[in-house]
Every structure is written in C-alpha cells, then in structure tokens.
C-alpha positions as CSV (number, residue, x, y, z in Angstrom):
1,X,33.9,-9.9,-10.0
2,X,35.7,-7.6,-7.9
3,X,35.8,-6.7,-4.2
4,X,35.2,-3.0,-4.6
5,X,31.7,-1.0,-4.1
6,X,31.0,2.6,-4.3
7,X,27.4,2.7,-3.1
8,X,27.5,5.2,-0.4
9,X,25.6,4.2,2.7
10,X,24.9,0.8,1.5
11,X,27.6,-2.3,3.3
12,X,29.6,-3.6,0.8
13,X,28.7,-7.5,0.2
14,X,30.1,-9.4,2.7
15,X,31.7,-13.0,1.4
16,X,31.4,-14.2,-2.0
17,X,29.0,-11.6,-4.3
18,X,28.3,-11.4,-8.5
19,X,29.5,-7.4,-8.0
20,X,28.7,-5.9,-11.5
21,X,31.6,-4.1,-12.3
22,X,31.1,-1.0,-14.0
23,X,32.9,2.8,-14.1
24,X,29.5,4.7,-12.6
25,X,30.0,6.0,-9.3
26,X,26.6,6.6,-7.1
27,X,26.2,10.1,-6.9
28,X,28.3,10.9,-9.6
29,X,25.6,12.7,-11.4
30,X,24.4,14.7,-8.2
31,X,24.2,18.1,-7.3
32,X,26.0,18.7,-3.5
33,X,25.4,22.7,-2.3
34,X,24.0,24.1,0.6
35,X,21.7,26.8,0.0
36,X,20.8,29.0,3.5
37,X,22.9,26.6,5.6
38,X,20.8,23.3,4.7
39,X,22.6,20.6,2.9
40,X,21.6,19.3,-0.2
41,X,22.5,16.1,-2.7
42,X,20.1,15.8,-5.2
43,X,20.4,13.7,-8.2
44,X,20.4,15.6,-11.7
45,X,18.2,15.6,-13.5
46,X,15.7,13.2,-11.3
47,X,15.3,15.5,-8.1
48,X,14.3,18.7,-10.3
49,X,12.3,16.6,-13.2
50,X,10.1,15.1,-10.0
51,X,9.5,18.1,-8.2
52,X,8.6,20.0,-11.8
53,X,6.4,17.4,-12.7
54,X,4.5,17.1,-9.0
55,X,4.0,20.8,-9.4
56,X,2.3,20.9,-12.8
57,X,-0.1,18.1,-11.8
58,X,-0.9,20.0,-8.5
59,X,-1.3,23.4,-10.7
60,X,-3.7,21.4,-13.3
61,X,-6.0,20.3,-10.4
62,X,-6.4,23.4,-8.7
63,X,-6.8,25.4,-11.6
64,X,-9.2,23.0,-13.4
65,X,-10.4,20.5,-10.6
66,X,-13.4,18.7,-12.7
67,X,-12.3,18.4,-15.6
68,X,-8.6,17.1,-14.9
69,X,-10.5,14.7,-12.2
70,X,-13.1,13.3,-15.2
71,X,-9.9,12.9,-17.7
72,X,-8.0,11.2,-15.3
73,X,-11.1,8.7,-13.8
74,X,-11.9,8.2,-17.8
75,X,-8.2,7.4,-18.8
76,X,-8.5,4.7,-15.6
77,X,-11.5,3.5,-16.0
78,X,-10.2,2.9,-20.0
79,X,-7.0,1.2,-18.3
80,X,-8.8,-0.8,-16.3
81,X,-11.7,-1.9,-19.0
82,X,-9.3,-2.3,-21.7
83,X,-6.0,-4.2,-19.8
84,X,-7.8,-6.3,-17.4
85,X,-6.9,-9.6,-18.9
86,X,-2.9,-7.9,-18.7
87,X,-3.3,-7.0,-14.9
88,X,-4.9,-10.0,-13.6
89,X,-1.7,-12.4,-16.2
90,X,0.9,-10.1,-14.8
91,X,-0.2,-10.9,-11.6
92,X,-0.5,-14.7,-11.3
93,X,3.1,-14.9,-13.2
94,X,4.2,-12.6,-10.0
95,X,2.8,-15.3,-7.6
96,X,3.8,-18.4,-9.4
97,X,7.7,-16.8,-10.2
98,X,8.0,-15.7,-6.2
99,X,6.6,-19.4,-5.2
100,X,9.1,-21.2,-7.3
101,X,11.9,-19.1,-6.1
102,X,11.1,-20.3,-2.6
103,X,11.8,-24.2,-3.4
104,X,14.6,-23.9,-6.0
105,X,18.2,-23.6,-5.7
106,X,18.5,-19.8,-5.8
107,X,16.3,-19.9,-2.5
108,X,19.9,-20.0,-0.4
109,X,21.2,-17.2,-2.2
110,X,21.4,-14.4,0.8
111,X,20.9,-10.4,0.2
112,X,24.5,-8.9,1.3
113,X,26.5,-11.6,0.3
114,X,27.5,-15.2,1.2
115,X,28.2,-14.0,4.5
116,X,25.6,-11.0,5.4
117,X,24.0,-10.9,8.6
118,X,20.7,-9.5,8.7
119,X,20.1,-5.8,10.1
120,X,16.8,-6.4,12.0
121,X,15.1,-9.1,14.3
122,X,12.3,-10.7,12.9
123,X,9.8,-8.7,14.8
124,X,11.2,-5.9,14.2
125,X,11.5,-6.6,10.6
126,X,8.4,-7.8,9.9
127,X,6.4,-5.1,11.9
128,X,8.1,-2.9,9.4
129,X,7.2,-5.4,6.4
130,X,3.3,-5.0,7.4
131,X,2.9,-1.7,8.1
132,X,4.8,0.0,5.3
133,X,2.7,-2.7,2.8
134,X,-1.0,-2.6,3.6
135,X,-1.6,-2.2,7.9
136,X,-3.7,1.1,6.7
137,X,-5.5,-0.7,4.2
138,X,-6.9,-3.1,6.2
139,X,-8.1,-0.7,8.8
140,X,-10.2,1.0,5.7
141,X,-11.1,-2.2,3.9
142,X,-11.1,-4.7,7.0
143,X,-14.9,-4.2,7.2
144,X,-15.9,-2.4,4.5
145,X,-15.2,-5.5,1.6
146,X,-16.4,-8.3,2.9
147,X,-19.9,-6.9,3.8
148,X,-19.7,-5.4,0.5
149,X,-19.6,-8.4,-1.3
150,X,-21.9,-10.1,1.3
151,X,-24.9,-8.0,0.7
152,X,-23.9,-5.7,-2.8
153,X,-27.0,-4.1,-3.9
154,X,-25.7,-2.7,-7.0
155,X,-25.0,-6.4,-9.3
156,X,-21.3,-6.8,-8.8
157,X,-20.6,-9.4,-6.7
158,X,-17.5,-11.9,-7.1
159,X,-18.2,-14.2,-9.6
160,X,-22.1,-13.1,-9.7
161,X,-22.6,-15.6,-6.5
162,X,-25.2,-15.3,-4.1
163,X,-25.8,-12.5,-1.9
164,X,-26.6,-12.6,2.1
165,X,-29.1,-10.3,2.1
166,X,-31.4,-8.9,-0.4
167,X,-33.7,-5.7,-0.3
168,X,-33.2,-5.5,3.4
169,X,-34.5,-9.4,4.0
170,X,-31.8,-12.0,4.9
171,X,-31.9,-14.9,3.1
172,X,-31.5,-18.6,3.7
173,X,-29.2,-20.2,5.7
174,X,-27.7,-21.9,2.7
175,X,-27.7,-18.2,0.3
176,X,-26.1,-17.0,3.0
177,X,-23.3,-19.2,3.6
178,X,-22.7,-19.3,0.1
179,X,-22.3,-15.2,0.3
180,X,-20.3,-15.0,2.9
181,X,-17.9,-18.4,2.0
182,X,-17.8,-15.9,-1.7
183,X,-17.2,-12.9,0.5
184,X,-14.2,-13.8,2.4
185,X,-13.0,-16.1,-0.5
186,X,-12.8,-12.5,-2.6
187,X,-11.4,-10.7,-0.3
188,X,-9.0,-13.0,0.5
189,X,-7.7,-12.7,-3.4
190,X,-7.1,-9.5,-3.0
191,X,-5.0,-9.1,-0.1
192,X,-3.3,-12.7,0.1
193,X,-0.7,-13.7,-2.2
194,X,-1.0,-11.6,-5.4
195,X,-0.2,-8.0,-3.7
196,X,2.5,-9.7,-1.6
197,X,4.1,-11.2,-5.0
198,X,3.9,-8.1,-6.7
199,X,5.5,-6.1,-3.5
200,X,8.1,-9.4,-3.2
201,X,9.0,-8.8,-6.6
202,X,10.7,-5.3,-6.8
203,X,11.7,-5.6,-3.2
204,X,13.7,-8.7,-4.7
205,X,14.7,-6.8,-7.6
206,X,16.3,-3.3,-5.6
207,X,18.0,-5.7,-3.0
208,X,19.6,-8.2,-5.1
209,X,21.3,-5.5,-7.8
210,X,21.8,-3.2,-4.6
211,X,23.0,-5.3,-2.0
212,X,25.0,-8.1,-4.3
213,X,25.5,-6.3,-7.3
214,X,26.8,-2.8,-6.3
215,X,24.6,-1.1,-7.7
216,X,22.6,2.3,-6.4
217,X,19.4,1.4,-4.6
218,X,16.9,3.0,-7.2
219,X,14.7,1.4,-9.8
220,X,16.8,1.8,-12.9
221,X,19.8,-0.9,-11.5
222,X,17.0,-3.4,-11.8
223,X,17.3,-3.3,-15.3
224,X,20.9,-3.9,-15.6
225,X,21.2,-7.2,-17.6
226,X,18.9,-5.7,-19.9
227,X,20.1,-2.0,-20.6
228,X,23.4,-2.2,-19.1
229,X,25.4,1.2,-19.2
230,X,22.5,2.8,-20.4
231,X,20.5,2.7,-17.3
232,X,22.6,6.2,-15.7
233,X,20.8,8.2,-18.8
234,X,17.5,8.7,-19.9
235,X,16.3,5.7,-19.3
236,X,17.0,5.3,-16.2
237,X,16.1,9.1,-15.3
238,X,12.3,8.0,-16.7
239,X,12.2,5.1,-14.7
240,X,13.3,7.1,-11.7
241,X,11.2,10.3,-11.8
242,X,8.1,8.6,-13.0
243,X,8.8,6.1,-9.6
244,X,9.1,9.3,-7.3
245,X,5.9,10.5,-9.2
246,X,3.7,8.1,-8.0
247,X,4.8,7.7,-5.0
248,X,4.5,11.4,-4.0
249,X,0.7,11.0,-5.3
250,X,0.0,7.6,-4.0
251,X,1.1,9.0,-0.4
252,X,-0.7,12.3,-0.9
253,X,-4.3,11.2,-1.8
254,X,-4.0,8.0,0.4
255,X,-3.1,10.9,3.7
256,X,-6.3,12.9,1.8
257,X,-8.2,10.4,2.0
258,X,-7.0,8.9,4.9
259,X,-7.6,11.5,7.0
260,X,-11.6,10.8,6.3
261,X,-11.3,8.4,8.0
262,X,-9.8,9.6,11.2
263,X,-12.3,12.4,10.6
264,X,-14.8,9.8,11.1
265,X,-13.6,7.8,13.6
266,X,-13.0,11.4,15.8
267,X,-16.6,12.3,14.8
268,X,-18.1,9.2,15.5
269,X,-16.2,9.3,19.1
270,X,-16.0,12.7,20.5
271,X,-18.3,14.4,17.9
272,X,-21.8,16.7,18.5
273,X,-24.9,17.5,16.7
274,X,-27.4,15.5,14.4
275,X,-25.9,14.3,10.9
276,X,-29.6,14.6,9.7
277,X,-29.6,18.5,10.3
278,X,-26.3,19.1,8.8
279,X,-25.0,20.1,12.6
280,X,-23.1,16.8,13.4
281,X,-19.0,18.0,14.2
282,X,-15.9,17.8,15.6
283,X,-14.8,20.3,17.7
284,X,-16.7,22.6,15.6
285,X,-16.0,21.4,12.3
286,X,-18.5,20.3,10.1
287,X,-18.4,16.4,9.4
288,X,-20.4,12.7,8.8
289,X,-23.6,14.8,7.8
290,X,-26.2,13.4,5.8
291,X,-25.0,16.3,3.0
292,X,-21.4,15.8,3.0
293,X,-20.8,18.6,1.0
294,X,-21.4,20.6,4.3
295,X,-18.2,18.4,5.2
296,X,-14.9,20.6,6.4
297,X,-12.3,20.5,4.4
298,X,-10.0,22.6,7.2
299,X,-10.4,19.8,9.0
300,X,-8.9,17.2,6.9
301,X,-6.1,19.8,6.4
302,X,-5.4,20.1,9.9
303,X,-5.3,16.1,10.9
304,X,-2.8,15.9,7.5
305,X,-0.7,18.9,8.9
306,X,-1.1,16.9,12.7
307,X,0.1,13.8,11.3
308,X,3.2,15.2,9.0
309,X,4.3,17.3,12.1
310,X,4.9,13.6,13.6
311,X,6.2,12.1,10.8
312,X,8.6,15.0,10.5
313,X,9.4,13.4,13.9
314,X,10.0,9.9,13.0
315,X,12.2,11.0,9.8
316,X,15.0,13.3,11.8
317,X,15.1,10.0,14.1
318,X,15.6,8.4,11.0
319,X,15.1,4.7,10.0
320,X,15.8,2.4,13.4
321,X,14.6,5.8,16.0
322,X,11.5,6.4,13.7
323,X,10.1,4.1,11.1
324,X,11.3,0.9,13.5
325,X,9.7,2.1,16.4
326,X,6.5,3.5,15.2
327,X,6.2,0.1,12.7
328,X,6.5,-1.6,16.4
329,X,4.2,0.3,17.8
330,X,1.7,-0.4,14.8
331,X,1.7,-3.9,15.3
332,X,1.2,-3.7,19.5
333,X,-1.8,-1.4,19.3
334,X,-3.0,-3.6,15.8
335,X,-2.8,-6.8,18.3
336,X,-4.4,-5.1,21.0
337,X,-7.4,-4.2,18.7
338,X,-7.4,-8.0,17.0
339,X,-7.6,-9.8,20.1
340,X,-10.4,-7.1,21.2
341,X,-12.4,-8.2,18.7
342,X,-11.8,-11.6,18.7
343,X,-13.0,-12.3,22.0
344,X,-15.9,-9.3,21.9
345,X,-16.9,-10.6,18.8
346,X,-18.5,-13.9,18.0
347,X,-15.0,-16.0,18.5
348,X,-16.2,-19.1,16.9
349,X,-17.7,-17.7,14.1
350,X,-14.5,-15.6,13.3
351,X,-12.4,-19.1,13.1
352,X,-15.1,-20.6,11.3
353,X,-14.4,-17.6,8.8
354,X,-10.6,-18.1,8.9
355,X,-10.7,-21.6,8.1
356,X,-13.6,-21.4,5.7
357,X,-12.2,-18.6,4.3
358,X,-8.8,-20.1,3.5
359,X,-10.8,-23.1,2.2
360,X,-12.9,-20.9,-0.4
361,X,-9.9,-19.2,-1.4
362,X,-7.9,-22.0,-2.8
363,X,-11.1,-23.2,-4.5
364,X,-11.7,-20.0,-6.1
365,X,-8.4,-18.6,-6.6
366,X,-8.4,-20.3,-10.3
367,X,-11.9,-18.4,-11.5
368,X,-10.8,-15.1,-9.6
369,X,-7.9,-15.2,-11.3
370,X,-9.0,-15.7,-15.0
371,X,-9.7,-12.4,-16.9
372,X,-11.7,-14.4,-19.9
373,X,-15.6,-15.0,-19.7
374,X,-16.2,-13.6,-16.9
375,X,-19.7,-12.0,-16.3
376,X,-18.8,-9.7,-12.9
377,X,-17.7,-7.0,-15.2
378,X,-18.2,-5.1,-12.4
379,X,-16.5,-6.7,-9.5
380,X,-13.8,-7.6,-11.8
381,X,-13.3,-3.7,-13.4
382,X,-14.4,-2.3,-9.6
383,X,-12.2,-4.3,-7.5
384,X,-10.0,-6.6,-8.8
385,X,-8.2,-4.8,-11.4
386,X,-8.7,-1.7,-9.8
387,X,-6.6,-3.4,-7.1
388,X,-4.0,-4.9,-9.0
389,X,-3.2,-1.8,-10.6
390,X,-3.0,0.4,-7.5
391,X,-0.7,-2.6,-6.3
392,X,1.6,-2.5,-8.8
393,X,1.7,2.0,-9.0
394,X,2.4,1.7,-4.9
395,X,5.0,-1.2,-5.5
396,X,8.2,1.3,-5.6
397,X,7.4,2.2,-3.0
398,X,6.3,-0.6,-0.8
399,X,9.2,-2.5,-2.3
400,X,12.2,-0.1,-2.6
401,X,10.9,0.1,1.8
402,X,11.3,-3.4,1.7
403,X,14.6,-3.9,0.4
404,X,16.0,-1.3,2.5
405,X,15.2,-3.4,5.6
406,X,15.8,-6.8,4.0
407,X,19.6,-6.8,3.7
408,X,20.9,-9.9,5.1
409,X,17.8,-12.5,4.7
410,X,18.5,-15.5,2.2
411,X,15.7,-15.5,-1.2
412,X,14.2,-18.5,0.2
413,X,13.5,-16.4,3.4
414,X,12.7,-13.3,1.9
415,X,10.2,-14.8,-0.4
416,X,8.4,-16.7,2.5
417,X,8.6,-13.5,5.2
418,X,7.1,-11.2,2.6
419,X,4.9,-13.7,0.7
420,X,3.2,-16.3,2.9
421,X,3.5,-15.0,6.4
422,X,1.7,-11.6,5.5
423,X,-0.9,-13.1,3.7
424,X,-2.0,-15.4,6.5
425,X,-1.7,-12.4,9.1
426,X,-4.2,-10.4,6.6
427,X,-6.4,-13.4,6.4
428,X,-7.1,-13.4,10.0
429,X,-7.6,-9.7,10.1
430,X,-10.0,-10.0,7.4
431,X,-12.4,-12.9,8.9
432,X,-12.2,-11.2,12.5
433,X,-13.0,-7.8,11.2
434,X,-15.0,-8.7,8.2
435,X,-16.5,-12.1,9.8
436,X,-17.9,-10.1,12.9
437,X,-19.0,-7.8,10.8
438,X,-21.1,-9.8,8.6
439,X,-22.5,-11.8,11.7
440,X,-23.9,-8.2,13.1
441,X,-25.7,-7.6,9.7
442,X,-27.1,-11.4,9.6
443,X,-28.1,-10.6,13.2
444,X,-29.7,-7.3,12.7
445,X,-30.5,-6.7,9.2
446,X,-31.1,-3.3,7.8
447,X,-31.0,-2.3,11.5
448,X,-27.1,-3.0,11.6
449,X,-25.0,0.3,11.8
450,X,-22.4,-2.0,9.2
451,X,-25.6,-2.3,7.0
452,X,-26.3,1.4,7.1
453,X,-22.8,2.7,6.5
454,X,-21.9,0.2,3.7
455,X,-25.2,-1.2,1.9
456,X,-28.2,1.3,2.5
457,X,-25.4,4.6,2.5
458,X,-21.7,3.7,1.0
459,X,-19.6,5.6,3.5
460,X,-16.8,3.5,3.6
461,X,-14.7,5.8,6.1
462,X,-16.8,5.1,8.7
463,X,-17.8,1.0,8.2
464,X,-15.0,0.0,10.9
465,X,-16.7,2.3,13.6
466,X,-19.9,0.9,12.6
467,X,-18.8,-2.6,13.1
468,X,-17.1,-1.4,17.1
469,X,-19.9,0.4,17.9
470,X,-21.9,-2.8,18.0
471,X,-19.7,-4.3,20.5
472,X,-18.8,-3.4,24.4
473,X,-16.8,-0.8,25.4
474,X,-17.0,0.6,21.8
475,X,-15.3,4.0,22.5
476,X,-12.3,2.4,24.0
477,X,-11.7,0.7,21.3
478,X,-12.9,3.2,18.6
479,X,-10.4,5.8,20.5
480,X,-7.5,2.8,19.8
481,X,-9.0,3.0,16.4
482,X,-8.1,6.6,15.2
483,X,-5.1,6.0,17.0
484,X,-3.9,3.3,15.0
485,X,-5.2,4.7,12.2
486,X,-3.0,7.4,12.5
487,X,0.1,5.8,13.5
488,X,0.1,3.9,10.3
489,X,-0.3,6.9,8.3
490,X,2.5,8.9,10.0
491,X,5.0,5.4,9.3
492,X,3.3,5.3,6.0
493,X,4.3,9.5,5.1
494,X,7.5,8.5,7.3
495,X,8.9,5.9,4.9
496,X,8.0,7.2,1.9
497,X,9.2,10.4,2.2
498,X,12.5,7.7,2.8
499,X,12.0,6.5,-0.3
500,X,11.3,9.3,-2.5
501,X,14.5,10.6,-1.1
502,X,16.6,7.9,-2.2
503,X,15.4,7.9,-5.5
504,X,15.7,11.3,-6.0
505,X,19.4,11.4,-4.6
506,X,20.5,9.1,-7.4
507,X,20.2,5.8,-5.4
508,X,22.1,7.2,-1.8
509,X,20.9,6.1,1.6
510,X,22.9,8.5,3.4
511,X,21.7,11.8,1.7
512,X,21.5,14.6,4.2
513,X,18.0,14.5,6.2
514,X,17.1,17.8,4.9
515,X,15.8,16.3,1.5
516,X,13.5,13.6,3.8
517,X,12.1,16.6,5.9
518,X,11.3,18.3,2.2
519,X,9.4,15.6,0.9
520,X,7.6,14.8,4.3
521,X,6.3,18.3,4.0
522,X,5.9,18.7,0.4
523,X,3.8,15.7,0.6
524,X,2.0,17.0,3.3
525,X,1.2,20.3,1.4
526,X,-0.1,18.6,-1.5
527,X,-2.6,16.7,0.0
528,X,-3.6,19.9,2.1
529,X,-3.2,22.3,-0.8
530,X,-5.4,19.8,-3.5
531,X,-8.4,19.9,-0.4
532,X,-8.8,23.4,0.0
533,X,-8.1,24.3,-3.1
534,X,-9.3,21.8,-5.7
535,X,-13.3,21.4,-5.1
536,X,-12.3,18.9,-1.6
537,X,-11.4,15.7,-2.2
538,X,-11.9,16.1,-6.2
539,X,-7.7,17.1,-6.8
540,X,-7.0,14.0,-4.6
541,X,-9.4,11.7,-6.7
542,X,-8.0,12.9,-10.0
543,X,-4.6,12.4,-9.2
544,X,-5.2,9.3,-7.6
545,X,-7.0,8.0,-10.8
546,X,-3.7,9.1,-13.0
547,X,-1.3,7.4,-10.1
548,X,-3.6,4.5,-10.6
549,X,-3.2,4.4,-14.4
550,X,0.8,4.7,-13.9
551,X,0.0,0.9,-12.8
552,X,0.2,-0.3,-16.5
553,X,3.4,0.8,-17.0
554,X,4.7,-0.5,-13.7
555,X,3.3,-4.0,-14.5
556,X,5.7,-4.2,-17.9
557,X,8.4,-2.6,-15.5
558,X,7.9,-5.4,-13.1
559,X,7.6,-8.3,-15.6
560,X,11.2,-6.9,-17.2
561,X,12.4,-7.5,-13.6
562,X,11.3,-11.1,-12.7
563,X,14.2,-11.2,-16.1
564,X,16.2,-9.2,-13.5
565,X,16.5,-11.5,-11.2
566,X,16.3,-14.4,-13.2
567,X,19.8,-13.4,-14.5
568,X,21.2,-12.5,-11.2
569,X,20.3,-14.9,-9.1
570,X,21.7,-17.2,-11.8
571,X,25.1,-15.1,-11.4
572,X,24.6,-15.3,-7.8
573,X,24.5,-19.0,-7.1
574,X,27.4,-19.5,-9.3
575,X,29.5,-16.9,-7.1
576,X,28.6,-19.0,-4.1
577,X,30.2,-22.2,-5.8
C-alpha cells in the first residue's frame, strides 16, 4: 500500500485505501497539443481507434442503408435466439451478487477511502442516478409495455398468460385481472432489480479500482486482479474503444429515435392537418400520418440539432452547473407529471396496481427469470432478452456516470441507492402510467386512443400522449411532456458525451472541455447525418441492432468484474483493519 496517487482529477483516497501500486501514470500514453488554439489530451491509441471506427460504421450505413440494417437486425436477432439462456444467467447472478453485497461485511467498505466524504446530497445524487439510468425510458415505455402485454394481439405475451382484451372485446373480470396482475408483473422484471444490478455492477467496478485503488477511471482498471500490467496495452485499448463505441451509438440512435417521440408529442400538441390525408404537421413538417414514410426527416434533424445545442450548454458548465442541475430539474418536472396523473387518473386503481404489481412480481420473478422451457419465445426473444442485452451494451455508460457521482458513499449504500430505491421509484411510475392506461382501454375498448396507438396501430412514440389525452387539461400536461422528454435527452447527450470523454482521454476527469464539446456534437451529427442520409431511421436501427449485439460481450465483461470486486473489496476490508 502506499499513500501516493497519480490519477489526475480524481481525490486521492482519503484514510486507509488497498492503493494498487504500479509504475503507470494516467495520461502517460496521451497525446497533449493544441491544434488552432483548442486544447487537446487524447489517449493513444483509444481516442483515434474510436473515432475511426464510429466513422466507418456511419460510412457503411449511408452508403449501404438496407443491407447493413438487415445484417445487423439478423446478427441480433441470432444473439438474442441463440444466448438467451446466457443473458437472462448473467443477469440473475448480477442481482443476487449486488444483494449479498448489501448485507455482508464488505457493505461498510466506503468509495474514497476510510474517510471519504461524499460529493453530492442525496437528492442531488440520486436525481442524477435516475436520469442518467432509464428517466427517458420510462417516458417511452411507461405506457407503451404494459398495455402491450395487457392486450398483445400478436401471441407473445409473458409467460403465454391471459390477455385483457381480445379482438376488440374485453374480457372477463377475472381474464382481465389475470392480464393486467401479468402485465405489470412483466414490466416490473424488466425495469426493477435486474437493469439496476447490471448498472450497480460496473458502477461498483470503476469506483472501487478508481477511487480506492488508483487506478484511471476507464473500463480496463476493472480488470486489474486479472490482467494486471497488461491492462495499459491491447487489452485494455479493446476494452476501452469498443466501450466508447457503444456508447457513441447507443446515444445516437436513442436521440434518433428519441426525437420521434418529441416529434409526436409536438404534433400531437401544436400540430395541423388530417393524419388520414397525409397533411397532419408540425409547423409545416410532415409527421404522425397514417403513411409514415411521408414522415420528415428534417424535422427529427432539427429537434436533435435543438437539443445538442443545449447540451452543448450543460457540458461547458460542466458536471455540478450542467448535468446536476438539469438531472434536478428532471426529477421536479417528472414529479410534477406523476402526481398529475395520479390524482387525474384513477388514484385507487393506480395503488391497487403498485401493490398488486409488486405482489406479482415476486411471484413471478422465478419463471421470468428461467431461460429453459419456456413457450413465450416471443416475449422472451422480443422483450426480455432484447432488454437485458441493451442493458448490459448501455452499462459503460450508465455506470462509468454512476461512479463518477458516487465517490464517497459506503458499498452497503451504494448497492441500496442504486439497486432498491430506483426500482421502487420505476415501479410506481410504471402502475401510474401503465395502470391508468390499461383502466382507459378496459373503459373504452377499441375506442381508447392507448388502444389505437398501441394494439390496433403499434406507434409506440405516441402511446404516452394517447394515454394524457384522455385526461383533463391534457395539453398542459402533454406540453410538460415534450418538455421532459427533452430535458432527459439533453442530460442523457450531456453525460455521455462526459463519459466518452473520459474514456477516450485515457481514464482523466479533468481533460480540457474541448474533447466533451467534440463528442456532444459528433454525436449529434451522427444521429442527424444516419436520418437524412441513410433511408430515415433505417442507419439508426442498424446500428442500434450491432450496439445491441456488443451486449454479449459486455455480459462476459461484466461477469469478469463481479471477480473484480470480489478481490478488492476483499483487499479493501482488510485495509480498514
């Protein structure tokens, strides 16, 4: 052990710390220069191997936008068919190794050292915790999955239960409380604890070798006890590169895609025309016609070029001006809209969902979980381990975020914060938002708007809307939609473009804020650039089906560091002896 750190922009540990102690100094390897007076430290080769690679995948889908888009959905789809049984494993080891950490021993071992204090409050820390890991998410899936499951007309329901509703006739009281109870009991799986142990785990991983170790605060220190020295060369460059790689694309296509949504919401709000026509717009632009190919592309290109220019914002703020404030903004305007539709909504019915749901869920957990004999090939191919695998690709991200705010908090905390807490919180959005949402289609049938955008018409951009257009005061509180919506997405571009930075500066927190504003753009232009160029949304879906496949690796990457921190929390809690 010894009592020096050269980790620039990262506190030393403070009190007694397991410091690894070897001759690598962060930023050794980097490339400092200025090139037409903007300041550069890049890490070589990771910076230049990421860009090159970004570019050639961007090049591939413009120049051959159906054919890279059917390789990459088959290689998934293969992924997903063929590894099921290792996603959905992988996943419940993540959830059973984060809950054991919480009630043994190495729970007191703090992030920082014996002595650390942590950086942020808890409401500012967790504000950041939620909306960097899945706030945007549920504001796309809030609605749209439990109805789905509810009221499926295409055979792949969880667990092949019963469905609500069935050729536009609702069913028994007793079918339909068995859908629903299945509904939010499925939905539930996948946004409770698994997602949050996989995130928990290489946020664990980055802070512990980072903040006690000494280590740089990128991917490869995680695998320390492992590869040892050999982590600062190739190994650790492929770790690295192929971690800036999809998170670059994971951002890109979700702002592509994303911005459907607000496209949607904007439409739905302030639009003109008849979608049955092909005349329904915004402002003029094309969008939420019956034809969507009619659909404008410039206008998805303009919302992602609205919401990088604020994000651009946010990231010369930096993290506590930008990322903190927007994340606390997030969480104000999300409790606004909760509490909306909590008391517009059918309020006893929503609790009756929480508790229910909560209820289902541990009952079902078990089956959900087990990859063998199941008949759902569909729900479980579709959704579940299309899920765990998108997890798992985003998890650098989401978790490298993580540990960056997390300095300071004991395991025991850490684990509980990021595990439990968010869970519960995306419980209750899910039987609020799903829960009224399901009520309305019980209510109304085929004549809901949620029926019509989700069951007769799968527009799944537009099922929130749906669902608050069917309560009072609905454009209020679709305007505080679309502006939530895009506050997550401009602290979602914000942070990762933070994160992609680090990496690609060799692990440094304090690289100049010239190589953020690069990568907030570049990801920016990528997502605009693949829509205009590449067939619309086709260059996004491709390269979100190849980010999506970089899940299987990540999963062995992640099960090497639950090892990790086997070994150094060990080291760790006989430090604090």
């Amino acid at each position: 052990m010894t009592d020096e750190t050269t980790n620039p922009g990262i506190p030393e540990p403070e009190g007694r710390s397991d410091i690894i102690d070897t001759d690598y100094e962060v930023g050794q390897d980097n490339i400092e220069t200025t090139v037409a007076g903007i300041k550069l430290d890049m890490h070589n080769p990771v910076f230049l191997i990421s860009a090159v690679m970004i570019l050639i995948f961007v090049a591939i889908a413009l120049i051959f936008p159906e054919v890279s888009k059917d390789v990459f959905l088959a290689v998934r789809n293969y992924i997903k068919s063929t590894f099921d049984w290792f996603f959905l494993m992988s996943a419940n080891l993540f959830v059973i190794f984060a809950l054991l950490l919480i009630v043994t021993p190495w729970g007191k071992v703090r992030l920082g050292g014996t002595d650390a204090v942590p950086d942020y409050s808890y409401l500012a820390w967790f504000a950041m915790l939620f909306a960097a890991g899945m706030g945007i998410g549920l504001m796309f899936f809030g609605v749209l999955e439990p109805v789905y499951y509810f009221a499926t007309p295409w055979g792949d329901q969880p667990l092949g239960g019963e469905l609500g509703i069935v050729d536009g006739v609702v069913q028994s009281a007793a079918q339909v409380d068995a859908a629903r109870r299945m509904a939010m009991a499925a939905t539930i799986f996948h946004w409770g604890l698994h997602p949050w142990a996989i995130y928990a785990i290489v946020a664990l991983a980055l802070a512990l070798f980072s903040y006690n170790k000494g280590l740089p605060l990128t991917l490869r220190s995680a695998f320390y006890p492992i590869l040892g020295e050999r982590i600062w060369g190739p190994w650790g460059h492929a770790i690295d590169c192929t971690a800036a790689f999809a998170t670059l694309f994971g951002l890109a296509t979700s702002l592509g895609f994303g911005a459907t949504q607000v496209a949607s919401g904007l439409t739905e709000v302030f639009g003109s025309g008849d979608a049955a026509t092909g005349t329904r717009n915004f402002m003029g632009f094309l969008w939420g016609n019956t034809d969507s190919s009619a659909d404008s592309s410039v206008l998805l290109v303009l919302i992602i070029a609205f919401i990088t220019a604020i994000a651009l914002v946010s990231v010369i703020r930096g993290l506590d001006g930008g990322v903190k404030v927007l994340s606390e903004i997030n969480m104000g305007l999300a409790g606004i809209l909760l509490v909306f539709v909590l008391i517009a909504g059918p309020t006893l019915a929503i609790f009756t969902n929480f508790f229910g749901g909560l209820f289902a869920y541990a009952q079902e957990i078990v089956p959900l979980s087990n990859p063998v004999g199941r008949v759902d090939t569909g729900f479980l191919h579709g959704w579940t381990t299309f899920y765990w695998a998108w997890w798992i690709s985003w998890s650098p991200f989401v978790g490298m975020f993580i540990a960056r705010v997390s300095r300071g908090r004991t395991v025991r905390e850490f684990i509980t914060c990021v595990l439990l807490i968010p869970s519960l919180v995306c419980v209750f959005w899910m039987a609020t938002f799903g829960g009224t949402a399901i009520s309305q289609v019980i209510a109304s049938g085929t004549e809901s708007g949620v029926f019509q955008n989700v069951v007769a018409a799968y527009k799944p951009e537009i099922s929130l809307f749906s669902m608050l257009g069917e309560l009072p005061f609905s454009s209020i509180s679709s305007v505080l939609a679309v502006v939530l919506v895009i506050v997550f997405f401009v602290t979602s571009s914000d942070s990762g473009s933070l994160v992609i930075d680090t990496i690609t500066a060799g692990g440094k927190v304090d690289a100049p804020v010239s190589q953020r504003i690069f990568w907030c753009i570049f990801e920016g232009a990528v997502a605009g650039v693949l829509l205009l160029g590449a067939a619309g949304t086709a260059g996004l879906e491709s390269l979100q089906a190849m980010v999506i496949s970089t899940g299987l690796f990540f999963t062995v990457v992640l099960l090497v560091m639950c090892f990790a921190i086997f070994q150094g929390l060990r080291s760790e809690r006989a430090a604090m002896q």
